[in-house]
N, C-alpha and C positions, 0 to 999 in steps of 0.2 A: 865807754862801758866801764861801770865800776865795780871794784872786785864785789860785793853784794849782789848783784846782777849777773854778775859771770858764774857764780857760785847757783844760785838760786836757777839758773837755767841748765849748770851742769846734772844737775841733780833731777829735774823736770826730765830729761834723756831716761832716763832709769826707772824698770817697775817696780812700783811700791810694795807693799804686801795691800792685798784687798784691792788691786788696780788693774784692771784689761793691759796687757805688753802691747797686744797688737793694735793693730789702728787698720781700720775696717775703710775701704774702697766705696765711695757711694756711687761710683761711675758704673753704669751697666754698659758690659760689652754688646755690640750688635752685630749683625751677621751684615757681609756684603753679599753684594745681590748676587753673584755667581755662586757663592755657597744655597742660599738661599733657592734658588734653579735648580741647584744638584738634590737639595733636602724636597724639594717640591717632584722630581722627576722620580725617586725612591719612594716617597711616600702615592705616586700615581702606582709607580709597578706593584708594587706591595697591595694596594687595592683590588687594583686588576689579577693579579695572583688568587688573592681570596677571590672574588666574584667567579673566576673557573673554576676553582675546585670543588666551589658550593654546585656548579653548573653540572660539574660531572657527577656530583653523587646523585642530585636529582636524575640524571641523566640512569646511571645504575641502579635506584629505586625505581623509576617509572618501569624499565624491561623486567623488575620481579614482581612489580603489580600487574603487567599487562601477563606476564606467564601463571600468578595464581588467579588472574580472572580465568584465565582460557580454561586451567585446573577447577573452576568452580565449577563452570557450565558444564563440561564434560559431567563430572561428578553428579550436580542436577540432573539429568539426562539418565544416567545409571542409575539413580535412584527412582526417577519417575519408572525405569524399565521394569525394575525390582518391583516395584509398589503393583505394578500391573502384572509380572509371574506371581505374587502374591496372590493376588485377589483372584487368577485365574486357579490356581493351587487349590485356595479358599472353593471356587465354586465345587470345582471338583470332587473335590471331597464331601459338601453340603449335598451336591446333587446324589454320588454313591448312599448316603446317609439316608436322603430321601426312598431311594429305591427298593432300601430295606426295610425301612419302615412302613412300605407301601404294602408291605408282601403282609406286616402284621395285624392281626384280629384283634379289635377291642375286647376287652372281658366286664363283663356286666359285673357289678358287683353283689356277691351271693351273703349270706345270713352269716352274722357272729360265728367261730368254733365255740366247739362245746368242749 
């Protein structure tokens, strides 16, 4: 080795201005298979997690759709009842109406006032 070469190599060791220091790893690290098992058996529970707890909510939606159905029907029911004291109401009072109007005399009608 001669001193030009020793020199020229010491110098190459050293960053420059305008020059990357580091020196970048092209190598990808890999997983071995027992981690890989472990990352697979977390990523099943973690699934399984979600899928129950979507489970349960539908589960706790369905018992407040099955309770405001029950709450409609009743409700129909009470209003049909309503509709029918109504109209019963209704005749009632048409028929009183009638009664008196029965009792009344037409009036013919008489000459202009003067």
């Amino acid at each position: 080795m001669t001193y030009s070469t020793s020199l020229s190599m010491g110098k190459s060791r050293f960053a420059m201005r305008g020059q990357n220091a580091v020196s970048f790893r092209n190598e990808s690290r890999r997983l071995g298979p027992v981690t890989n098992a472990i990352v697979l058996i977390v990523l099943i529970c973690l699934i399984g997690l979600v899928y129950l707890t979507q489970v349960t909510k539908t589960n706790a939606y369905s018992y407040q759709i099955e309770e405001l159905q029950t709450k409609q029907t009743s409700l129909k029911e009470e209003q049909k009842d309503l509709e029918l004291t109504a109209a019963r109401l209704r005749s009632i009072d048409s028929e009183a109406v009638a009664k008196a109007s029965a009792g009344l005399v037409s009036v013919a009608p008489s000459g202009a006032i003067e």
